[in-house]
Legacy VTK file of the C-alpha trace (Angstrom):
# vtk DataFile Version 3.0
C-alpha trace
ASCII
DATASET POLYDATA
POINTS 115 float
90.769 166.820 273.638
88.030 168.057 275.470
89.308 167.152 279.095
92.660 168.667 278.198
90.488 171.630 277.686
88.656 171.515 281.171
91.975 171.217 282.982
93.513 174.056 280.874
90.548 176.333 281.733
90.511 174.585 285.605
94.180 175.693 285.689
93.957 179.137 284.435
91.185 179.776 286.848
93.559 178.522 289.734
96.019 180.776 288.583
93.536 183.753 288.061
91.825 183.368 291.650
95.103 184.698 294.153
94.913 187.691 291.281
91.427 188.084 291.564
91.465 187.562 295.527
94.404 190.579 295.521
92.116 192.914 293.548
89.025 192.187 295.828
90.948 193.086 298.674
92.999 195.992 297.499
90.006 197.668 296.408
87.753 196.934 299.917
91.069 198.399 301.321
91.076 201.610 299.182
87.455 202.513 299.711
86.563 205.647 301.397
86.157 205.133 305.276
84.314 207.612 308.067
86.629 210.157 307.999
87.358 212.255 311.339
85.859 215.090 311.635
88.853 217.580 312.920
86.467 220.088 314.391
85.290 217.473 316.956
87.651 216.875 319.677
88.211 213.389 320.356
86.545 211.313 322.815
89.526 209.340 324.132
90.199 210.035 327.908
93.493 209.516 328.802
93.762 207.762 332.011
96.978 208.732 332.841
95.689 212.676 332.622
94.363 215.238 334.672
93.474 217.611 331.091
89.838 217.840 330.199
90.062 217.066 326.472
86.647 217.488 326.102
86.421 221.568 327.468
89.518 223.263 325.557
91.528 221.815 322.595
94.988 222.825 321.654
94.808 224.067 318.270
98.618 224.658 317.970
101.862 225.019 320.443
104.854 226.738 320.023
107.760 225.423 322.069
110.921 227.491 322.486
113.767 226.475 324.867
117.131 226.814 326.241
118.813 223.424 326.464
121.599 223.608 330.096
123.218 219.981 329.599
125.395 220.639 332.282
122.910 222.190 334.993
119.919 218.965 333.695
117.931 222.268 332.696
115.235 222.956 330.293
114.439 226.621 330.331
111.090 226.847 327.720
108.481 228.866 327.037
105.365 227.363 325.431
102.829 229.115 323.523
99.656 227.575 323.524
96.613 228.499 320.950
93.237 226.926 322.411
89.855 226.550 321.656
87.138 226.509 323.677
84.482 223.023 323.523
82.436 223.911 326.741
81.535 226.659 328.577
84.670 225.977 331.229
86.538 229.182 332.349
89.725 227.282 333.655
92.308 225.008 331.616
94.060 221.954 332.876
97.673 220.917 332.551
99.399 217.931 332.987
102.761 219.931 334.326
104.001 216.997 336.926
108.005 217.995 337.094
107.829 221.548 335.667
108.333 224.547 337.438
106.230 226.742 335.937
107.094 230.688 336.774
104.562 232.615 335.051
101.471 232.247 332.712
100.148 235.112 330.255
97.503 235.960 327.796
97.850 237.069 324.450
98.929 240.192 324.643
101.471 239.539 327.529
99.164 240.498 330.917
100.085 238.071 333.865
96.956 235.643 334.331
96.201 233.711 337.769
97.216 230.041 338.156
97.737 227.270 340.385
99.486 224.271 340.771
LINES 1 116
115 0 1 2 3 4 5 6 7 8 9 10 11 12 13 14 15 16 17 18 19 20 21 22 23 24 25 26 27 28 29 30 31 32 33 34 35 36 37 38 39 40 41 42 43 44 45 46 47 48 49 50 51 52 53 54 55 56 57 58 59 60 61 62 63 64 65 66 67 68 69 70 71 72 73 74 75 76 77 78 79 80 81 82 83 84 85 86 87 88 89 90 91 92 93 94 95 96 97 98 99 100 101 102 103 104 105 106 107 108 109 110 111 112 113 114
């Protein structure tokens, strides 16, 4: 009687140890990680970009446009908030197919740019 008690307990534990195993790992999955601090920009470069990340963030972008199926036009305007990281005086677009017509401040004055 006593074996048939050892392989009871033997196969209860076998049972119990995927459960146990689950639990272990659910919670290690659930515990708080180093959370990103949003008022850091990132320190990704994009290869594929001429945009300095690291001197002006965008913040938020509002995108308005005119859809011309039939002439393959996009007629947009873009909105950009940005914020300032460094002490750069310029701002760098990735703007490879646009035609870009005009650029403004806030409060609608025409600023210099180049392409």
């Amino acid at each position: 009687m006593h074996h048939f008690g050892a392989f009871t307990t033997f196969h209860a534990m076998k049972q119990f140890f995927p459960v146990l195993s689950l639990i272990a790992l659910l919670a290690a999955a659930c515990s708080p990680s180093e959370e990103a601090d949003p008022s850091k920009p990132s320190t990704m470069r994009d290869p594929h970009s001429f945009a300095h990340a690291d001197e002006v963030t965008v913040s938020h972008l509002n995108w308005t446009a005119d859809i011309q199926f039939d002439n393959k036009v996009i007629a947009a305007t873009a909105t950009w908030t940005l914020e300032r990281q460094s002490d750069s005086d310029s701002v760098i677009f990735d703007i490879r197919g646009l035609d870009i017509q005009s650029v403004v401040d806030e409060t609608g004055v025409a600023l210099p740019f180049s392409i």
